[in-house]
C-alpha positions in Angstrom: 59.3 22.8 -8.6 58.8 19.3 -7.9 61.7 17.6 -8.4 61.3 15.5 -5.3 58.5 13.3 -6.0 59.5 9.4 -8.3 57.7 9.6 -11.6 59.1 6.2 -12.4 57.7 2.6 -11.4 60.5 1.3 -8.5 61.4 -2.2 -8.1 63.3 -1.9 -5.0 65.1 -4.4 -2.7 66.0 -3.2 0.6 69.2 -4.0 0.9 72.4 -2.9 3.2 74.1 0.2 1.9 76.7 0.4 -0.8 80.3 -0.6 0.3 83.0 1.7 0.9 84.4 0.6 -2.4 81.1 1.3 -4.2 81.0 4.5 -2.8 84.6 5.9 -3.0 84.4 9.6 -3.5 80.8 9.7 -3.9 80.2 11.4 -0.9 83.0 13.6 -0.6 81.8 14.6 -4.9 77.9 15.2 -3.7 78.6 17.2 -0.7 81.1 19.8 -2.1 78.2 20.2 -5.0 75.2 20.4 -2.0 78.2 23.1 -0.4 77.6 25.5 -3.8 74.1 25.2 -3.8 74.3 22.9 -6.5 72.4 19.9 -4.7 69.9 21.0 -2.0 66.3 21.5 -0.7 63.7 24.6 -2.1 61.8 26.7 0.5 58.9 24.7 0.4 60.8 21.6 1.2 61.3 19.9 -2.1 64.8 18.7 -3.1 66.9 19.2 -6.1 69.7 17.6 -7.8 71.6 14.1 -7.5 74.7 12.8 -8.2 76.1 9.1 -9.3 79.3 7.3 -9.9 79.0 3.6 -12.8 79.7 0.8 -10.6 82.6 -1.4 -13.1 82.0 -1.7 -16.9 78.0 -2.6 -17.0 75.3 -0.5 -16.3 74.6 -0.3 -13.0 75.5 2.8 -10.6 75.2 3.9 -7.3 73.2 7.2 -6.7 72.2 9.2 -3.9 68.8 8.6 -2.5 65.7 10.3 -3.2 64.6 13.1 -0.5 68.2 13.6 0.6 68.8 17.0 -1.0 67.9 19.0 2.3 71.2 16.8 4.6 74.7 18.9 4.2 76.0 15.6 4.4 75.8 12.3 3.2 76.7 8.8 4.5 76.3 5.4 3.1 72.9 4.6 4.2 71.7 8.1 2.5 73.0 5.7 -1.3 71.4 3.0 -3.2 72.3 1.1 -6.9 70.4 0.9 -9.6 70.6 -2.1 -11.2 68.8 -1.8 -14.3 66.3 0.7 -15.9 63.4 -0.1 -18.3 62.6 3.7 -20.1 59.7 1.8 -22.2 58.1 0.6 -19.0 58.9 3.4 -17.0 61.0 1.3 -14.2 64.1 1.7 -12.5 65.3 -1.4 -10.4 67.5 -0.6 -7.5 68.1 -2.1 -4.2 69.7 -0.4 -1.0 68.8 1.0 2.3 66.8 4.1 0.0 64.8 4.5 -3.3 66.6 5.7 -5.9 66.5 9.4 -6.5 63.4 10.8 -9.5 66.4 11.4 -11.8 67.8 7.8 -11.9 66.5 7.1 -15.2 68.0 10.4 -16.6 71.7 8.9 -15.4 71.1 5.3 -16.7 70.9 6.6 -20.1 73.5 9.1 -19.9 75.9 6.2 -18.8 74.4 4.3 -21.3 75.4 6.5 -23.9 79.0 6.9 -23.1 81.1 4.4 -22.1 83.6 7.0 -21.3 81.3 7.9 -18.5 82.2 7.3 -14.9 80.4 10.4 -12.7 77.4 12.2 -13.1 75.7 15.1 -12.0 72.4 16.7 -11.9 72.7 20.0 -10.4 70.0 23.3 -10.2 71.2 26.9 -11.1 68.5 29.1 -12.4 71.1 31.9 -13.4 73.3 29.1 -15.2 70.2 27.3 -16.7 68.6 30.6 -18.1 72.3 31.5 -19.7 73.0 28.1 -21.6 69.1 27.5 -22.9 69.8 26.5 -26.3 73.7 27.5 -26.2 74.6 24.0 -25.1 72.8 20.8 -26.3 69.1 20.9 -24.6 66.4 18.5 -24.3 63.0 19.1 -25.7 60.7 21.3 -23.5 57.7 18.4 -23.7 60.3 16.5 -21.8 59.7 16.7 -18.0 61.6 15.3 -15.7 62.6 11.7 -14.5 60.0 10.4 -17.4 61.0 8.4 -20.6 60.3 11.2 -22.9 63.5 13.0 -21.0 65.1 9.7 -21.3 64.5 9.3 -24.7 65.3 13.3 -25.5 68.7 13.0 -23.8 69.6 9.6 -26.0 68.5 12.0 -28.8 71.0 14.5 -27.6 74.2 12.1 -28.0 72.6 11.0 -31.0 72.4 14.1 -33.2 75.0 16.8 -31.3 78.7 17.0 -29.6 76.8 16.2 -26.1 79.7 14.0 -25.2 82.4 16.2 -26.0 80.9 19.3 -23.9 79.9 17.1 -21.2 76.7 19.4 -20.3 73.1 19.7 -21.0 70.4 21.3 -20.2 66.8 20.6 -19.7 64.2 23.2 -21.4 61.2 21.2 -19.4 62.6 21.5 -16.4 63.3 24.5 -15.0 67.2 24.8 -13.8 67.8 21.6 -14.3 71.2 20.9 -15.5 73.4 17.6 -16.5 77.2 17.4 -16.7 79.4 14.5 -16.8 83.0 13.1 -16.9 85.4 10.3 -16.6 85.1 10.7 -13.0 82.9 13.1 -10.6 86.2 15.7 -10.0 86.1 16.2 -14.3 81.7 16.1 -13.8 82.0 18.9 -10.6 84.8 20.6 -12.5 82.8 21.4 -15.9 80.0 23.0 -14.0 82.1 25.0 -11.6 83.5 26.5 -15.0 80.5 27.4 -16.5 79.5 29.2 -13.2 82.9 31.3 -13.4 82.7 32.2 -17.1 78.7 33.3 -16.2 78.9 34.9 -12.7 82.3 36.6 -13.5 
């Protein structure tokens, strides 16, 4: 696994934190997912998973920052906004106290997408992964992670299948990787949690 290292080119500002408003239930959303195991840190010390709430009606979003998977909890400083993503050039633009985590481009276009979008989550299960391969939409196993190709596949997805109506994907090229989405991060949280009771139970 080596979801913790940037793939993408980063134009960052440092800048002060999000504000509480930006935030809202950000933090309270990421840490009950880092609680289940959902968002965390791998033996070796790498971390997996991210979560992000769309700042208003455009496309910019705050995220949690990269290499914060292995914290319990969160605060503001541990958050940065993406402004803007180019997937043909490979850049994500963000400015806050952190760099934006490896999956930001992966977010942008799933907000993108769906206007109907408001929280989003990128969470590891290998037991869920392995279960919903191919039984939920899927993105193309050439596709690796936080890269354009993966962009690109998961535009594909909302293109050609019901990706918006299930509100989960999964990602054959990498490895437990998992997407869901909602209007807000409770509806995001809550579509994963049911997949984990309908497979686990």
């Amino acid at each position: 696994m080596d979801e913790g290292y940037i793939k993408f080119k980063a134009v960052w500002k440092n800048m002060p934190p999000p504000t509480p408003a930006e935030l809202s239930d950000l933090p309270f959303w990421r840490d009950a997912a880092h609680r289940q195991g959902l968002i965390g840190v791998y033996g070796n010390g790498t971390g997996y998973g991210n979560i992000s709430r769309r700042l208003g009606e455009g496309g910019s979003f705050v995220i949690t920052g990269s290499a914060t998977g292995h914290r319990p909890t969160l605060e503001a400083a541990h958050f940065t906004t993406v402004t803007g993503v180019d997937v043909d050039r490979n850049t994500v633009y963000c400015e806050g106290p952190v760099i934006a985590s490896s999956e930001s481009m992966s977010h942008a276009v799933v907000y993108q997408s769906s206007q109907k979008v408001n929280g989003v989550i990128h969470a590891h299960h290998a037991g869920l992964w392995e279960y919903l391969l191919g039984k939920v939409p899927t993105t193309g196993q050439e596709a690796t992670y936080g890269t354009p190709e993966m962009a690109r596949s998961i535009i594909g997805l909302f293109e050609r299948t019901n990706v918006a109506e299930q509100k989960i994907f999964v990602m054959e090229g990498h490895p437990e990787g998992i997407f869901t989405f909602g209007q807000n991060l409770r509806e995001a949280l809550r579509v994963l949690e049911l997949w984990l009771e309908k497979v686990l139970n």
